[in-house]
NUVEXDREN-383440 format. One record per residue (C-alpha): residue number from 1; residue in one letter; x, y, z. Coordinates in Angstrom, 3 decimals, always signed. Example, Ala and Ser with C-alpha at 12.3 -4.5 7.8 and 13.67 -1.06 7.14 Angstrom:
<sites>
<site resi="1" resn="A" px="+12.300" py="-4.500" pz="+7.800"/>
<site resi="2" resn="S" px="+13.670" py="-1.060" pz="+7.140"/>
</sites>
This chain:
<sites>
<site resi="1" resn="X" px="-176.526" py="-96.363" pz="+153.115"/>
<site resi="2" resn="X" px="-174.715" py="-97.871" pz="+150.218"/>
<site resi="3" resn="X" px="-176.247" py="-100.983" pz="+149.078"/>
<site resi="4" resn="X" px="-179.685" py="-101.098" pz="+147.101"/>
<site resi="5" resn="X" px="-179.832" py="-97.102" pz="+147.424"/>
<site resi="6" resn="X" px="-183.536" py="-95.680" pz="+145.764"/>
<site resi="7" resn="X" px="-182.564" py="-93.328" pz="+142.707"/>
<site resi="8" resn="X" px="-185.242" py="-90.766" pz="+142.158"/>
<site resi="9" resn="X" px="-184.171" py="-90.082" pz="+138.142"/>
<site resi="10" resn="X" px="-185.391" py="-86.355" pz="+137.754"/>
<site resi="11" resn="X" px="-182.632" py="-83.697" pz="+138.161"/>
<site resi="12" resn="X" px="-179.634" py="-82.329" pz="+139.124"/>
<site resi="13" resn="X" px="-179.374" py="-81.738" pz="+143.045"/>
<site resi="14" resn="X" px="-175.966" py="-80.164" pz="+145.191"/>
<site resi="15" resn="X" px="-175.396" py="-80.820" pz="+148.832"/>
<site resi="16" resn="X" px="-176.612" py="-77.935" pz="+151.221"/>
<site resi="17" resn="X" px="-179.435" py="-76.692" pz="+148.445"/>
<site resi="18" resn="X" px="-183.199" py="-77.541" pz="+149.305"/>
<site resi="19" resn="X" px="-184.579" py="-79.258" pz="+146.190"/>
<site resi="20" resn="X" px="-188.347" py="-79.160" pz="+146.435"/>
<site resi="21" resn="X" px="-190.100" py="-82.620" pz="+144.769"/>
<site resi="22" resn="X" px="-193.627" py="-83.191" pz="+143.577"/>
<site resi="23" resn="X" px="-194.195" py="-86.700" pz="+143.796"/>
<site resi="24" resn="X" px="-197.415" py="-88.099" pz="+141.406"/>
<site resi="25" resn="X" px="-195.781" py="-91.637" pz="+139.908"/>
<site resi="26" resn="X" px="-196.707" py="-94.394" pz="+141.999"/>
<site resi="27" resn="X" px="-193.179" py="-95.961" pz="+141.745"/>
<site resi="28" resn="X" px="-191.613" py="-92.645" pz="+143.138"/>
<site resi="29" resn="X" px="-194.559" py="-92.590" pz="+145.843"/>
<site resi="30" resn="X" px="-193.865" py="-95.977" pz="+147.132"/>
<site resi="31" resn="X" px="-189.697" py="-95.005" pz="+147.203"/>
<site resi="32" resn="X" px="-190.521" py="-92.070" pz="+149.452"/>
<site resi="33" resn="X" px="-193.326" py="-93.855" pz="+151.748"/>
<site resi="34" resn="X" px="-190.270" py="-96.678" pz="+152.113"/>
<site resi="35" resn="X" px="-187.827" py="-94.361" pz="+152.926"/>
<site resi="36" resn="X" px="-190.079" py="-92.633" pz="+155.684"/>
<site resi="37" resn="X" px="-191.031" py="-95.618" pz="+156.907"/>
<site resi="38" resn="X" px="-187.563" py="-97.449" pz="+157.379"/>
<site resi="39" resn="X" px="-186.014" py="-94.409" pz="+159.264"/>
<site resi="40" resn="X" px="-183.299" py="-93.624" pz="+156.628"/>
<site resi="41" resn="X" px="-185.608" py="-90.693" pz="+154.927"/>
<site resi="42" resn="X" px="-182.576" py="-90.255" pz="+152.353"/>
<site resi="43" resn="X" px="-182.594" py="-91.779" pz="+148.735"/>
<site resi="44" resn="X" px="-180.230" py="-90.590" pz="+145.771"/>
<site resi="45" resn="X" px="-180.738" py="-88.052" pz="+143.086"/>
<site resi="46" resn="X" px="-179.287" py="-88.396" pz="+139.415"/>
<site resi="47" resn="X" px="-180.113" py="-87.175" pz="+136.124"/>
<site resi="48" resn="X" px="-181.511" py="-89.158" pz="+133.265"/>
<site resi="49" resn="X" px="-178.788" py="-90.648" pz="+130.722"/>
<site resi="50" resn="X" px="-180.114" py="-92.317" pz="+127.807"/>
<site resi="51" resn="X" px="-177.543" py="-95.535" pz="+127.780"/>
<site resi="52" resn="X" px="-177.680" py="-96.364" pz="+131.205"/>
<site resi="53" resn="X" px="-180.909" py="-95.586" pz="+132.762"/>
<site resi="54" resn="X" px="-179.556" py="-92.686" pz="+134.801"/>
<site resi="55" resn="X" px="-176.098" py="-90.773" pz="+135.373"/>
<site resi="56" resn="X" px="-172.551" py="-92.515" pz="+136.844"/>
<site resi="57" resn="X" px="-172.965" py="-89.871" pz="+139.698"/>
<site resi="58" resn="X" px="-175.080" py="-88.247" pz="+141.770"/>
<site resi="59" resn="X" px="-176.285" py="-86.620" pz="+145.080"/>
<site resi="60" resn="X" px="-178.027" py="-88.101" pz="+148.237"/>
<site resi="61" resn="X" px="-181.469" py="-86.031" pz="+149.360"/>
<site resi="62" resn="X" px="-182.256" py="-85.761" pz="+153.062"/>
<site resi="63" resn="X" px="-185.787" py="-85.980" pz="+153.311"/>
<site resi="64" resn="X" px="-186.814" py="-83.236" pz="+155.923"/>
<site resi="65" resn="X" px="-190.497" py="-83.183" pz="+155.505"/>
<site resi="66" resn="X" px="-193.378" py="-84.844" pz="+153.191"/>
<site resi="67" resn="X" px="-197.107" py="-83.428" pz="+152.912"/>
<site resi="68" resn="X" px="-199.296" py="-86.459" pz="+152.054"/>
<site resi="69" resn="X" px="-201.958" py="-85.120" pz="+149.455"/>
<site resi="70" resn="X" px="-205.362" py="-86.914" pz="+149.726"/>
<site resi="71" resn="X" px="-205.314" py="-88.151" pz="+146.229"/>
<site resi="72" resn="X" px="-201.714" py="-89.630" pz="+146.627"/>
<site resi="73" resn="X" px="-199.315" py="-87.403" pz="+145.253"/>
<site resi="74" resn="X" px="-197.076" py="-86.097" pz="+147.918"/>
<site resi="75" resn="X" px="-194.851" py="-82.751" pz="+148.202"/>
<site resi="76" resn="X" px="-191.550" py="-83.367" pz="+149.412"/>
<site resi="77" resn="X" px="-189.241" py="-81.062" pz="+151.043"/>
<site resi="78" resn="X" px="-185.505" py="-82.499" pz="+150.595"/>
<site resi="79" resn="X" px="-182.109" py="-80.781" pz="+150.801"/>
<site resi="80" resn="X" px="-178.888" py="-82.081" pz="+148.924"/>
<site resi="81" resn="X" px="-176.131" py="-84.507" pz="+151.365"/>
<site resi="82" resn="X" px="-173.176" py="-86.025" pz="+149.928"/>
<site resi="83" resn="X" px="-172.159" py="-86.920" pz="+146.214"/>
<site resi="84" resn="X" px="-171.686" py="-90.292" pz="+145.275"/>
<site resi="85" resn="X" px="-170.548" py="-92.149" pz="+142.185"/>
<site resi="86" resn="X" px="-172.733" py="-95.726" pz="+140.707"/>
<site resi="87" resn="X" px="-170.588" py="-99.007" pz="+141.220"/>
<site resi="88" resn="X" px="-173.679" py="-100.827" pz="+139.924"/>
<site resi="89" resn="X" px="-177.111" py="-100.331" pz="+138.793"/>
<site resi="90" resn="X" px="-180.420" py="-102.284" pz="+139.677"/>
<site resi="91" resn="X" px="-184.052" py="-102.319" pz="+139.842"/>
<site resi="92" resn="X" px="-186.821" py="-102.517" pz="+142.668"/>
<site resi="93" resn="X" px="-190.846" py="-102.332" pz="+141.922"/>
<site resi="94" resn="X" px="-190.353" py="-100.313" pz="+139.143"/>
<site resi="95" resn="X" px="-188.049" py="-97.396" pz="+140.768"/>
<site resi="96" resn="X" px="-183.647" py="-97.460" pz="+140.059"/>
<site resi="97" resn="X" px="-181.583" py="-98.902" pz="+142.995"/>
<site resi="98" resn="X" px="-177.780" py="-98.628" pz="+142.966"/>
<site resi="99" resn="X" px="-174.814" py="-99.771" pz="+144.742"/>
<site resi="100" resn="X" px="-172.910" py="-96.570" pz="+145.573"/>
<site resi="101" resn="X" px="-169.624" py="-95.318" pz="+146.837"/>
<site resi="102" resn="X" px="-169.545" py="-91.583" pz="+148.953"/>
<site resi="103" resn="X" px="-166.936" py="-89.139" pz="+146.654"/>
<site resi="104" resn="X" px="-164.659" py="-87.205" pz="+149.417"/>
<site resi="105" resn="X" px="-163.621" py="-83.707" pz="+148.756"/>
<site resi="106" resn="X" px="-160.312" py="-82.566" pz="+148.512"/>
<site resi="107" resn="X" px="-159.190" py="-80.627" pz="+152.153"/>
<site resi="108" resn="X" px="-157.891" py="-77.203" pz="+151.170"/>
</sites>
């Protein structure tokens, strides 16, 4: 997954830590019932920056369960994957999409 990749723009997530979402904005609740649905249940996680939209790098969430509230909203139980830098940015029914490249670390 590296082309057209959903950006959630909230906050800062790491790989291995669980990051917890609360999803109530209907752009953000149609990128996580897309993700379910196509089978990739992963979308990418950067920070707000007020020049470009949202920040040059980020971190890929693993979606590992959602609980579908009856009014919409949804609670979504993600934990960090791999970092990745922005080659370009885009747009998609009002939620960020990016073209992406995987960072490798450094083998001690």
């Amino acid at each position: 997954l590296t082309k057209n990749v959903p950006i959630f723009v909230c906050t800062m997530a790491y790989p291995t830590v669980p990051c917890p979402l609360h999803v109530f904005e209907p752009r953000y609740r149609l990128m996580i019932r897309r993700s379910m649905e196509t089978g990739t249940k992963q979308f990418g996680m950067c920070i707000s920056d007020s020049q470009n939209g949202f920040a040059d790098y980020g971190c890929m969430l693993q979606i590992r369960n959602v609980h579908f509230l009856p009014d919409g909203r949804s609670v979504v139980d993600t934990v960090g994957g791999k970092r990745f830098r922005v080659l370009q940015r885009g747009m998609k029914d009002g939620y960020c999409t990016a073209d992406i490249e995987y960072l490798e670390d450094v083998k001690v």
